[in-house]
PyMOL Python script that loads the backbone (N, CA, C, O; Angstrom):
from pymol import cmd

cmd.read_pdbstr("""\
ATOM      1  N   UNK A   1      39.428  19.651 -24.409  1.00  0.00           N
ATOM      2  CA  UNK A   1      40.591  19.104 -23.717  1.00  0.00           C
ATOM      3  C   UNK A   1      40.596  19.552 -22.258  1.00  0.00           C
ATOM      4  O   UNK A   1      40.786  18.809 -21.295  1.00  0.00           O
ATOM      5  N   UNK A   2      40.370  20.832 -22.221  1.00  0.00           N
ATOM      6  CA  UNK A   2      40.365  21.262 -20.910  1.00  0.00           C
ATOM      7  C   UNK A   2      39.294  20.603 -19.896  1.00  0.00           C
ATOM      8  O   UNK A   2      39.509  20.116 -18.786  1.00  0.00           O
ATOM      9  N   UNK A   3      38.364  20.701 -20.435  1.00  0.00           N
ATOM     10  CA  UNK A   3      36.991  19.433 -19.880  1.00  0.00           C
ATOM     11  C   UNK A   3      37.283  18.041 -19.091  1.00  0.00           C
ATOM     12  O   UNK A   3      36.916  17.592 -18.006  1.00  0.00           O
ATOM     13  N   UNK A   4      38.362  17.430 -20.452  1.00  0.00           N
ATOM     14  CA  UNK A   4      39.010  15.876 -20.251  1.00  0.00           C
ATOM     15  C   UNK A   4      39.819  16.316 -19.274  1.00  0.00           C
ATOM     16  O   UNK A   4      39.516  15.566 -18.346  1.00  0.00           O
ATOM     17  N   UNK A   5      40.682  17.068 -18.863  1.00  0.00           N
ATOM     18  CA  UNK A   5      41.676  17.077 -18.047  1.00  0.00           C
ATOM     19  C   UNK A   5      40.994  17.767 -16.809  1.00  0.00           C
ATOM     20  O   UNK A   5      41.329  17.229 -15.754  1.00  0.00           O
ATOM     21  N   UNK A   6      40.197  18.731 -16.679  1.00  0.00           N
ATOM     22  CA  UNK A   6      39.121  18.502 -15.453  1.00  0.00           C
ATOM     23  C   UNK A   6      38.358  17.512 -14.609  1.00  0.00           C
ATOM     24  O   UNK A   6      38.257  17.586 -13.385  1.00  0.00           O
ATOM     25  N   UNK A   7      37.748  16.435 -15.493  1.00  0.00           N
ATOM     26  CA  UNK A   7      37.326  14.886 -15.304  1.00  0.00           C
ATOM     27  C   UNK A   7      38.458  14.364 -14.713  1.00  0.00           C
ATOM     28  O   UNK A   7      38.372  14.215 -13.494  1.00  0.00           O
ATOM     29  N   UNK A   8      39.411  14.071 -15.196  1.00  0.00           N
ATOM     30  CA  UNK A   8      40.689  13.429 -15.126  1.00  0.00           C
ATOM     31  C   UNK A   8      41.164  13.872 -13.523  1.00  0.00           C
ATOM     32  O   UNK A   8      41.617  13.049 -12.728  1.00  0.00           O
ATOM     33  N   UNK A   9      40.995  15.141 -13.251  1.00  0.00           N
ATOM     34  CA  UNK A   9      41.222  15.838 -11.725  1.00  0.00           C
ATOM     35  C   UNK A   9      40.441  15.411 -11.039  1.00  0.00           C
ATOM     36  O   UNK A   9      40.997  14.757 -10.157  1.00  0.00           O
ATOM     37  N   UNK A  10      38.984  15.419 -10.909  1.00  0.00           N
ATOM     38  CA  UNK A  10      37.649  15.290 -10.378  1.00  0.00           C
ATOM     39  C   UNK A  10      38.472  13.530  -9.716  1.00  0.00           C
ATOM     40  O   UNK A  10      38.832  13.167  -8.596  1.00  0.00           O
ATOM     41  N   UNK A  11      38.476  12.900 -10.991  1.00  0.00           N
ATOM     42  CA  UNK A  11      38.000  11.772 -10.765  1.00  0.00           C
ATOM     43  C   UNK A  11      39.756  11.215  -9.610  1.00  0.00           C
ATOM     44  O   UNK A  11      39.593  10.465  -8.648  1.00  0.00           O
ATOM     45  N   UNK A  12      40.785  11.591  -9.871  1.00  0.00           N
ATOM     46  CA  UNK A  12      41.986  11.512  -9.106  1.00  0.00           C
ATOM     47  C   UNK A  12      41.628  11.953  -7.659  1.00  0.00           C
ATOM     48  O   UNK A  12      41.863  11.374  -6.598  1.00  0.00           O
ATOM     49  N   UNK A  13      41.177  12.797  -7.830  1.00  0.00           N
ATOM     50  CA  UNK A  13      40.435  13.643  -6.196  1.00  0.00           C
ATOM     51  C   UNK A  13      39.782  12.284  -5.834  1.00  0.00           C
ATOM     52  O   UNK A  13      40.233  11.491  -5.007  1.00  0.00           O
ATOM     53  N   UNK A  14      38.927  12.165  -6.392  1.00  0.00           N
ATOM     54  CA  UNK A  14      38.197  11.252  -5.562  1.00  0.00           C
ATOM     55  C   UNK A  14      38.144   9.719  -5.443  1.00  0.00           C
ATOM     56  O   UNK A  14      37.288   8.915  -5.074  1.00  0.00           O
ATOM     57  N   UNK A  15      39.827   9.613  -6.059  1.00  0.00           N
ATOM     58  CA  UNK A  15      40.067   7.814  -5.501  1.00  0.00           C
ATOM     59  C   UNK A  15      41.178   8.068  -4.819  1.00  0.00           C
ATOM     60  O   UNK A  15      41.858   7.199  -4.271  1.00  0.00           O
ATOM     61  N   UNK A  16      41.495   9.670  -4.819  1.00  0.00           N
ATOM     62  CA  UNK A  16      43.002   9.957  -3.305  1.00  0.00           C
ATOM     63  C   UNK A  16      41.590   9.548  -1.593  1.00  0.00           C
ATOM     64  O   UNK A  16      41.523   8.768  -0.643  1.00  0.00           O
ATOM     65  N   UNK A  17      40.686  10.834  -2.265  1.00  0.00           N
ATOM     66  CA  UNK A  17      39.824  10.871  -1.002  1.00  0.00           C
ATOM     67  C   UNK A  17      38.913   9.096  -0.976  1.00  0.00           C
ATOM     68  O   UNK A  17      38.872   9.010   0.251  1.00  0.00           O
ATOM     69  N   UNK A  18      38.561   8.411  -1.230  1.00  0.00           N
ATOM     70  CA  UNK A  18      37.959   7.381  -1.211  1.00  0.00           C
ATOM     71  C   UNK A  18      39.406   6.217  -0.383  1.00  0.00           C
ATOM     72  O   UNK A  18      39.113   5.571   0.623  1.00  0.00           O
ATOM     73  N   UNK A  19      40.525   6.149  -0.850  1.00  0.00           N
ATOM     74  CA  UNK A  19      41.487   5.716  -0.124  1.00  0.00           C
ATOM     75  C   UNK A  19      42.197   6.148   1.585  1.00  0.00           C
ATOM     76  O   UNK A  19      42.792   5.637   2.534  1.00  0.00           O
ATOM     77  N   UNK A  20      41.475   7.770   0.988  1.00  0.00           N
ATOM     78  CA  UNK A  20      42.701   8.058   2.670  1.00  0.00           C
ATOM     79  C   UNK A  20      41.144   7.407   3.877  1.00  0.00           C
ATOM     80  O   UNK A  20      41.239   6.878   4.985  1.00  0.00           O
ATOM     81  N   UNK A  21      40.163   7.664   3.255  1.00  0.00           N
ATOM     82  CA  UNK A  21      38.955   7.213   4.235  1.00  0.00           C
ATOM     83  C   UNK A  21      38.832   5.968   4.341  1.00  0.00           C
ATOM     84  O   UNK A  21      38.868   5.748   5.552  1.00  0.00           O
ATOM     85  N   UNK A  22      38.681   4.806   3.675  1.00  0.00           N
ATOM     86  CA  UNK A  22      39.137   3.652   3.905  1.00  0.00           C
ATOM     87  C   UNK A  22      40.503   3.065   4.444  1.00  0.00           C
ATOM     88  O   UNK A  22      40.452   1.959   4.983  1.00  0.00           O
ATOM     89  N   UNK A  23      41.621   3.659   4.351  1.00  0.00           N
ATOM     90  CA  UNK A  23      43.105   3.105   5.195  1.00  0.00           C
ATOM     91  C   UNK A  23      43.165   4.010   6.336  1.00  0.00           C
ATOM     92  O   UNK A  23      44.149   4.040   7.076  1.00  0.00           O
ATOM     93  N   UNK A  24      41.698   5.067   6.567  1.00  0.00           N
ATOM     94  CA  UNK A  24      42.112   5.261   8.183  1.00  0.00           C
ATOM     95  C   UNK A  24      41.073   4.718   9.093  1.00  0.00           C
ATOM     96  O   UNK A  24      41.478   4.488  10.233  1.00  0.00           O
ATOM     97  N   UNK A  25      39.767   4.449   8.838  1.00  0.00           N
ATOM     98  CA  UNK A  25      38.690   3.974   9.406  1.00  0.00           C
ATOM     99  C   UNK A  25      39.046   2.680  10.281  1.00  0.00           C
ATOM    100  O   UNK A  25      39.739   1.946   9.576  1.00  0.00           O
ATOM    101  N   UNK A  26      38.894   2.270  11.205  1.00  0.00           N
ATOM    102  CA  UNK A  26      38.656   0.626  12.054  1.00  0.00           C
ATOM    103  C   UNK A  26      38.471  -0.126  11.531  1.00  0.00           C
ATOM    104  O   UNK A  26      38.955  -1.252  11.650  1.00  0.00           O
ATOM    105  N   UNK A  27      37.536   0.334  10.607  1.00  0.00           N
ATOM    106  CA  UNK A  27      36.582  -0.893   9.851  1.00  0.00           C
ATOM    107  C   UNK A  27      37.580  -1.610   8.771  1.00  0.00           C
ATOM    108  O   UNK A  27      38.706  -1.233   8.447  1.00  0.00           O
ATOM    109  N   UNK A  28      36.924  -2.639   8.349  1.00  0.00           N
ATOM    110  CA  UNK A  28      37.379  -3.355   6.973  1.00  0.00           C
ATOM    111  C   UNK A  28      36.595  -3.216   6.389  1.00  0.00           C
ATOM    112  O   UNK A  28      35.408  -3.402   6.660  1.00  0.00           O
ATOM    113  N   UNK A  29      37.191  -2.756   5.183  1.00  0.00           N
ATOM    114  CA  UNK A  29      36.745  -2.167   3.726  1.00  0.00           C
ATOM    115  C   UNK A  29      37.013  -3.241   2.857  1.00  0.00           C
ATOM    116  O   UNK A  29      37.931  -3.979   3.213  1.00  0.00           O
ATOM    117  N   UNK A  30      36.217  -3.612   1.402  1.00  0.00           N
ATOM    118  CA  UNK A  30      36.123  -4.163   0.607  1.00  0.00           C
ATOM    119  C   UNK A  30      35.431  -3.917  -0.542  1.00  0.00           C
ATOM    120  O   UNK A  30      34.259  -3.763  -0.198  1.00  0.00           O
ATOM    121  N   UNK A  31      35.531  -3.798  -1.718  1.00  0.00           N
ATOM    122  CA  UNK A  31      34.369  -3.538  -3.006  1.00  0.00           C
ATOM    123  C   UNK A  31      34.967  -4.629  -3.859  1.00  0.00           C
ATOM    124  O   UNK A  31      36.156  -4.899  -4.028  1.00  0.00           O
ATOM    125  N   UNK A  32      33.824  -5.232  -4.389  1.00  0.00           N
ATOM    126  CA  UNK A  32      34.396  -6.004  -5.745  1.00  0.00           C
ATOM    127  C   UNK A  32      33.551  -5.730  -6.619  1.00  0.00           C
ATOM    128  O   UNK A  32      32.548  -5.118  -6.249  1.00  0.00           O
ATOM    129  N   UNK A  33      33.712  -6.136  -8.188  1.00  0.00           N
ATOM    130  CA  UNK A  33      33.148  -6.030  -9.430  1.00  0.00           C
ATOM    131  C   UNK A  33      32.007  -6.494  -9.318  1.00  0.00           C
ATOM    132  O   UNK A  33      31.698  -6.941  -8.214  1.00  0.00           O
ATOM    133  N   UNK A  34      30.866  -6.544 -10.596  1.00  0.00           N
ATOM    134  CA  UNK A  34      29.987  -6.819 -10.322  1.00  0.00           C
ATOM    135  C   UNK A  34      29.827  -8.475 -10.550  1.00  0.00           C
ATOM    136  O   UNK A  34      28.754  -9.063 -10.415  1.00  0.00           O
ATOM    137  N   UNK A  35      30.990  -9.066 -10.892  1.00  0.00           N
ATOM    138  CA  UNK A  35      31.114 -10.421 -11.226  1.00  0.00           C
ATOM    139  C   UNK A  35      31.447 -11.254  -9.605  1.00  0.00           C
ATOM    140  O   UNK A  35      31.729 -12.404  -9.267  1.00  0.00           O
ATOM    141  N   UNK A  36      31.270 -10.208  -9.043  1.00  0.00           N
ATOM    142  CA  UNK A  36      31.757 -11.011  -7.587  1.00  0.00           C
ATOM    143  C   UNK A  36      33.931 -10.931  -7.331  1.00  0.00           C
ATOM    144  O   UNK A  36      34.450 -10.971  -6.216  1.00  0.00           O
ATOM    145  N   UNK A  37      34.473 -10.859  -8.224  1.00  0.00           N
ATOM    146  CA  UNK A  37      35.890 -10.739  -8.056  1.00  0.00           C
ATOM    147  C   UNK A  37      36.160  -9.156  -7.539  1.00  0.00           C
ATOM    148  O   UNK A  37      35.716  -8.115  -8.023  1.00  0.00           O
ATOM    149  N   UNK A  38      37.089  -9.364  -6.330  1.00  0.00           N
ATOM    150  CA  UNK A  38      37.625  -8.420  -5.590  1.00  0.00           C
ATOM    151  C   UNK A  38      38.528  -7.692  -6.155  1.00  0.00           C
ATOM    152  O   UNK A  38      39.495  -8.196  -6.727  1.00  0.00           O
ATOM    153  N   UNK A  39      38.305  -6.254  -6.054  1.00  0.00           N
ATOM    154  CA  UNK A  39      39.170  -5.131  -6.349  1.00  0.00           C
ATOM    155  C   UNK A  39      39.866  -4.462  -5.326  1.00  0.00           C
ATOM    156  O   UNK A  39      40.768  -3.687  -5.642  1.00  0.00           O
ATOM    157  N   UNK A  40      39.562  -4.661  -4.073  1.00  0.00           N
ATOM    158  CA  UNK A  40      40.090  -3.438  -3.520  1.00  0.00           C
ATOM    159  C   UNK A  40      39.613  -4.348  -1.746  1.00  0.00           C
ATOM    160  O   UNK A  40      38.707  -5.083  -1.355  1.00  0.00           O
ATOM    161  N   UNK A  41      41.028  -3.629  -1.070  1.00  0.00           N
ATOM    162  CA  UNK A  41      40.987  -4.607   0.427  1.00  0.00           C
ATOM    163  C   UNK A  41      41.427  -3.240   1.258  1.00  0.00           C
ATOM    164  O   UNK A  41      42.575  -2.821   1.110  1.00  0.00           O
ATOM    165  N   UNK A  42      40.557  -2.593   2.081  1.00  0.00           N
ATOM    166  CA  UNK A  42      41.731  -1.691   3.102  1.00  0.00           C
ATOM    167  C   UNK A  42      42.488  -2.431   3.471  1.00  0.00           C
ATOM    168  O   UNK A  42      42.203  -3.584   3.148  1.00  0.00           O
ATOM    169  N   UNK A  43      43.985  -2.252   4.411  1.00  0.00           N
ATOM    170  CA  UNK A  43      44.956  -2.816   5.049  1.00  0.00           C
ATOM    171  C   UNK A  43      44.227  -3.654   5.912  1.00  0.00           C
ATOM    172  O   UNK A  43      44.323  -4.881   5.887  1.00  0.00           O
ATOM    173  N   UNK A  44      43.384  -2.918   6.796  1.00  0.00           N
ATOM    174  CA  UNK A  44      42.530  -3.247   8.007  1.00  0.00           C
ATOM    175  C   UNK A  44      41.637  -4.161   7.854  1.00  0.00           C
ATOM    176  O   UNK A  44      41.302  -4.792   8.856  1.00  0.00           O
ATOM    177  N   UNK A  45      41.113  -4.422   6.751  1.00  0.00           N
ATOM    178  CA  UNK A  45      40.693  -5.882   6.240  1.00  0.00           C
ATOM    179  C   UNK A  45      41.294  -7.453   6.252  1.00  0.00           C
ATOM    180  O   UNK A  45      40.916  -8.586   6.549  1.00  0.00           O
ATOM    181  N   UNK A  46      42.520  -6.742   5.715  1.00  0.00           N
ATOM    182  CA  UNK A  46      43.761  -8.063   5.652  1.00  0.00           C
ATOM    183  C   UNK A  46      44.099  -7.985   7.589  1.00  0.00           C
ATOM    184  O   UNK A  46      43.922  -9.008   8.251  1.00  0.00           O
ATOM    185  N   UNK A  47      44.425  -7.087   8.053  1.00  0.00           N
ATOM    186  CA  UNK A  47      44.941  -7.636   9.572  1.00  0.00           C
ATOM    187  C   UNK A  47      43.033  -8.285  11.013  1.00  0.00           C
ATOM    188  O   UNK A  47      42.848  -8.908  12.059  1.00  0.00           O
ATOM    189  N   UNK A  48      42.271  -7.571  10.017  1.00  0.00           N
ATOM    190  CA  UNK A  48      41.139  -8.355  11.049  1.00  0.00           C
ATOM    191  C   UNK A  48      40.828 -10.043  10.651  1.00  0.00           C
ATOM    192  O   UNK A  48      40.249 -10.761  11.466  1.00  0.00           O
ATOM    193  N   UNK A  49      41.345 -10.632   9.137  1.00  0.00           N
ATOM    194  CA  UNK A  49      41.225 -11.243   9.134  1.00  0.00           C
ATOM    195  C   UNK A  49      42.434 -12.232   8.943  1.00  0.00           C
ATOM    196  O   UNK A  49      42.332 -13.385   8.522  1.00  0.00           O
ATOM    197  N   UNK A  50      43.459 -11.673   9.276  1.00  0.00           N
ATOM    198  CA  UNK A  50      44.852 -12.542   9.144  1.00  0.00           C
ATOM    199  C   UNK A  50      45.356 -12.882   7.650  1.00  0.00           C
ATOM    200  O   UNK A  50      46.282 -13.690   7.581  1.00  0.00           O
ATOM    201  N   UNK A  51      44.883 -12.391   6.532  1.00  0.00           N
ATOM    202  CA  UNK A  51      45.825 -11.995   5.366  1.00  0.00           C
ATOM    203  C   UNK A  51      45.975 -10.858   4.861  1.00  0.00           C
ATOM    204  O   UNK A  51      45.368  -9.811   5.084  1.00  0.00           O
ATOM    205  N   UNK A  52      47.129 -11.180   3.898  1.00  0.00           N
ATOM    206  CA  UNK A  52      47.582 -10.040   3.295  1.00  0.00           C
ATOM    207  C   UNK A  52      46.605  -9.539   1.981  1.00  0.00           C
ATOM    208  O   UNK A  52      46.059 -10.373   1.259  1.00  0.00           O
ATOM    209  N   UNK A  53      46.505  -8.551   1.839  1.00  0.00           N
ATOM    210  CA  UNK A  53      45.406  -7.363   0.829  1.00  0.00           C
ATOM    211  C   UNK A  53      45.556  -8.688  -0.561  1.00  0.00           C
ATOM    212  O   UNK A  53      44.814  -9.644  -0.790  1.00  0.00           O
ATOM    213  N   UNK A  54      46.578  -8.317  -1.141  1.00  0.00           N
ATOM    214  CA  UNK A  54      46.617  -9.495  -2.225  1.00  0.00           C
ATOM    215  C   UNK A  54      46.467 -10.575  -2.175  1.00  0.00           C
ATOM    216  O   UNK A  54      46.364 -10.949  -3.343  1.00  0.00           O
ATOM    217  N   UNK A  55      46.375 -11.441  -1.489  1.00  0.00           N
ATOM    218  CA  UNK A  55      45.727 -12.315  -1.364  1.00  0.00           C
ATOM    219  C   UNK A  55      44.208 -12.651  -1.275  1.00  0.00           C
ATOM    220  O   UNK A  55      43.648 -13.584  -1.850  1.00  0.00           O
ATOM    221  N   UNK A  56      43.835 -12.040  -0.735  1.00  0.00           N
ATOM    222  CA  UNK A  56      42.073 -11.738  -1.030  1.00  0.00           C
ATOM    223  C   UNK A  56      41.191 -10.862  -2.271  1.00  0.00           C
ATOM    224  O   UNK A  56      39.983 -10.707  -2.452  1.00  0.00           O
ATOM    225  N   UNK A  57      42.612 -10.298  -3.137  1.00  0.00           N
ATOM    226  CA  UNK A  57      42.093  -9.601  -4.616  1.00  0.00           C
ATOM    227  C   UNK A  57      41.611 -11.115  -5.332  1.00  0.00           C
ATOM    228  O   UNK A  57      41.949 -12.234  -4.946  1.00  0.00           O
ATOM    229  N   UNK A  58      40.758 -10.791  -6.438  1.00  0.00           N
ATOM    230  CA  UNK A  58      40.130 -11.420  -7.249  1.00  0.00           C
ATOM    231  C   UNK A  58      38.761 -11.993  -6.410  1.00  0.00           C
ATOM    232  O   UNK A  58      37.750 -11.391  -6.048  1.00  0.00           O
ATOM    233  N   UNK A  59      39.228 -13.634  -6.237  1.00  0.00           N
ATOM    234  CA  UNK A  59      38.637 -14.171  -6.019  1.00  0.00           C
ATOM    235  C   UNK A  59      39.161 -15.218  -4.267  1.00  0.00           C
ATOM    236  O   UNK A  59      38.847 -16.311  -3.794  1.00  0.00           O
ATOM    237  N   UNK A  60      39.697 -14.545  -4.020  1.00  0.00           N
ATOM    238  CA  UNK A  60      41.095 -14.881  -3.282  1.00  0.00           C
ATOM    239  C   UNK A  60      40.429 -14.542  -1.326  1.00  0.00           C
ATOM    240  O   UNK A  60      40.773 -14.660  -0.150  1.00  0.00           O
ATOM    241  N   UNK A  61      39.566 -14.187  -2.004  1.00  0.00           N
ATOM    242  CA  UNK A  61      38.865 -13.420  -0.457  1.00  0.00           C
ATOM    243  C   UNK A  61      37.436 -14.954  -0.394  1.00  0.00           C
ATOM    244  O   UNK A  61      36.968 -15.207   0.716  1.00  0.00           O
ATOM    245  N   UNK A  62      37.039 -15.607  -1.368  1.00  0.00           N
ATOM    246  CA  UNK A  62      36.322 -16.830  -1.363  1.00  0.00           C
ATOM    247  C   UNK A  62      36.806 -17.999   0.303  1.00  0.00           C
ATOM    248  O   UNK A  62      36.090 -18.645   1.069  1.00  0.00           O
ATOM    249  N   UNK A  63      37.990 -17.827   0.254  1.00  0.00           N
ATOM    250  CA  UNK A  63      39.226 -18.945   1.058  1.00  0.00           C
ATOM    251  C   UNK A  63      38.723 -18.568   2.584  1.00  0.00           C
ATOM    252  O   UNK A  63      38.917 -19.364   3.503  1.00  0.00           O
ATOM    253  N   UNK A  64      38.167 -17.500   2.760  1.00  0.00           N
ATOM    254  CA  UNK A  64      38.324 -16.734   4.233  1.00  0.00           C
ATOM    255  C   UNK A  64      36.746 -17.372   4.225  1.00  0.00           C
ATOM    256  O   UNK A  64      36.632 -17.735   5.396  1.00  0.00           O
ATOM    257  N   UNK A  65      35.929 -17.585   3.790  1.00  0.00           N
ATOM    258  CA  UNK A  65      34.254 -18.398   4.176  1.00  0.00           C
ATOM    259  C   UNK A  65      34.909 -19.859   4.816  1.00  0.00           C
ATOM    260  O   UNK A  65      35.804 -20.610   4.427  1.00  0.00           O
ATOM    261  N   UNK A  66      34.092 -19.860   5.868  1.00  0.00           N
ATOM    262  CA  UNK A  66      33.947 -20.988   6.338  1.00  0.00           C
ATOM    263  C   UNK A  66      33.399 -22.435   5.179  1.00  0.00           C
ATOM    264  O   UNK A  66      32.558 -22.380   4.282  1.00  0.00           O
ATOM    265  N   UNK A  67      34.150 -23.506   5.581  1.00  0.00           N
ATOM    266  CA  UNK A  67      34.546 -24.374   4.266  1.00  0.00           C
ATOM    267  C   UNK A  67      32.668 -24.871   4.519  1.00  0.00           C
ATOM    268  O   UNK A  67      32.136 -25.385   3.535  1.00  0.00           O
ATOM    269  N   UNK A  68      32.039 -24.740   5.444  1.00  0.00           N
ATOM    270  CA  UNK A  68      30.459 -25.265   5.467  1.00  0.00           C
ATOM    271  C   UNK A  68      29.216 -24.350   4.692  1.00  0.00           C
ATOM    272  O   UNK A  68      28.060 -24.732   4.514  1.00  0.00           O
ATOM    273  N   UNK A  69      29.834 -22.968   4.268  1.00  0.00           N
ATOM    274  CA  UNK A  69      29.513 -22.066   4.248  1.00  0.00           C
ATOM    275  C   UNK A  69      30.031 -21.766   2.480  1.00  0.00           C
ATOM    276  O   UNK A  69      29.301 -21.479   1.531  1.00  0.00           O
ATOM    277  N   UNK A  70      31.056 -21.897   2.495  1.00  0.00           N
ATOM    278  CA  UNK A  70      30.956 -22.082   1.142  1.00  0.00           C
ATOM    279  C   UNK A  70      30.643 -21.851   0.044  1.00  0.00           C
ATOM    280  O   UNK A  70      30.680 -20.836  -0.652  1.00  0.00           O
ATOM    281  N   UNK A  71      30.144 -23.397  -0.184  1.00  0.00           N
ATOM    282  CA  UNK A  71      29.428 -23.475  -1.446  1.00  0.00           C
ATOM    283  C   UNK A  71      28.638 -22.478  -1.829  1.00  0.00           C
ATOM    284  O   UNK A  71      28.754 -21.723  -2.794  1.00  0.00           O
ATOM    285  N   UNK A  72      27.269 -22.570  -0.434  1.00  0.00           N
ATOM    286  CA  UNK A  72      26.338 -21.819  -0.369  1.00  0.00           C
ATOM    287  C   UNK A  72      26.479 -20.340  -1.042  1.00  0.00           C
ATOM    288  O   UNK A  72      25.847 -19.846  -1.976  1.00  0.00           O
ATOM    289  N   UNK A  73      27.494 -19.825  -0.266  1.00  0.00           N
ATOM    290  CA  UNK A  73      27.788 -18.677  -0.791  1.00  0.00           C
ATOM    291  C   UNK A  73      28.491 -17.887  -1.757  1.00  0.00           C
ATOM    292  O   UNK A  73      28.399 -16.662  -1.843  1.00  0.00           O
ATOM    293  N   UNK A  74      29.113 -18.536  -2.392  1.00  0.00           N
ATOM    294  CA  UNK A  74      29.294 -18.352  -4.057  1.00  0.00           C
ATOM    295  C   UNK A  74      28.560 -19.027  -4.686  1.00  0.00           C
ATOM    296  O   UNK A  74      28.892 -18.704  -5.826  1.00  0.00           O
ATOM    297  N   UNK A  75      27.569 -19.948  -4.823  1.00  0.00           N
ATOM    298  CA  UNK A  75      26.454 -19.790  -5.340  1.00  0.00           C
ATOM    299  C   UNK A  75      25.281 -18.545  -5.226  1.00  0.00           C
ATOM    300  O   UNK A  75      24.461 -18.266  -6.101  1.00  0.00           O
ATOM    301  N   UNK A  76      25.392 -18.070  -4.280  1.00  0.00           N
ATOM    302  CA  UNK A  76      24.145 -17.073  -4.153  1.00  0.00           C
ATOM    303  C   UNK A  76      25.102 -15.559  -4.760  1.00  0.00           C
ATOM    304  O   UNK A  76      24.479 -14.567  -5.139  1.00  0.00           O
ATOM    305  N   UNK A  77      26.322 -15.590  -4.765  1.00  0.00           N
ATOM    306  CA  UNK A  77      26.741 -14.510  -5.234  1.00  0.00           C
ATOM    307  C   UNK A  77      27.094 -14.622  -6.663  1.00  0.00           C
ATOM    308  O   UNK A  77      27.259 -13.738  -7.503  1.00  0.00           O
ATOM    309  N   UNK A  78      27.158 -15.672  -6.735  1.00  0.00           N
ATOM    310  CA  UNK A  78      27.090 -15.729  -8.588  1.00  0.00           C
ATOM    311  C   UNK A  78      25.424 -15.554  -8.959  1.00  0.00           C
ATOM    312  O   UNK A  78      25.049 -15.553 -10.131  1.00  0.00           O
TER     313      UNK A  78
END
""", "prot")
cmd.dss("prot")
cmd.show_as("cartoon", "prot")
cmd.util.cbc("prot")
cmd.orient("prot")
């Protein structure tokens, strides 16, 4: 038990620290699954590209490709 609740710390540590470094960086941050659907948007993602974080979860971040561009590219990411 003590083990599980060590893991359980480890792993809290390191999605506090994985967050405060992504919502302070310039950059835009993004990770998605391995299915291609979006998990995770820094703030700074949504304001470089003019939406809001939820809106680009799932699959929702597809909308922001250029409509010529596209296809192409959810095909190659599927």
């Amino acid at each position: 038990i003590d083990a599980q609740r060590r893991a359980k710390e480890i792993l809290r540590e390191a999605q506090e620290t994985f967050k405060v470094i992504t919502e302070t960086i310039p950059q835009g941050i993004w990770r998605t699954n391995p299915d291609g659907s979006a998990d995770y948007f820094s703030q700074r993602f949504g304001e470089l590209v003019g939406y809001r974080v939820d809106e680009l979860l799932q699959w929702g971040w597809s909308e922001i490709i250029h409509p010529e561009d596209k296809p192409r590219v959810l095909e190659e990411w599927q």
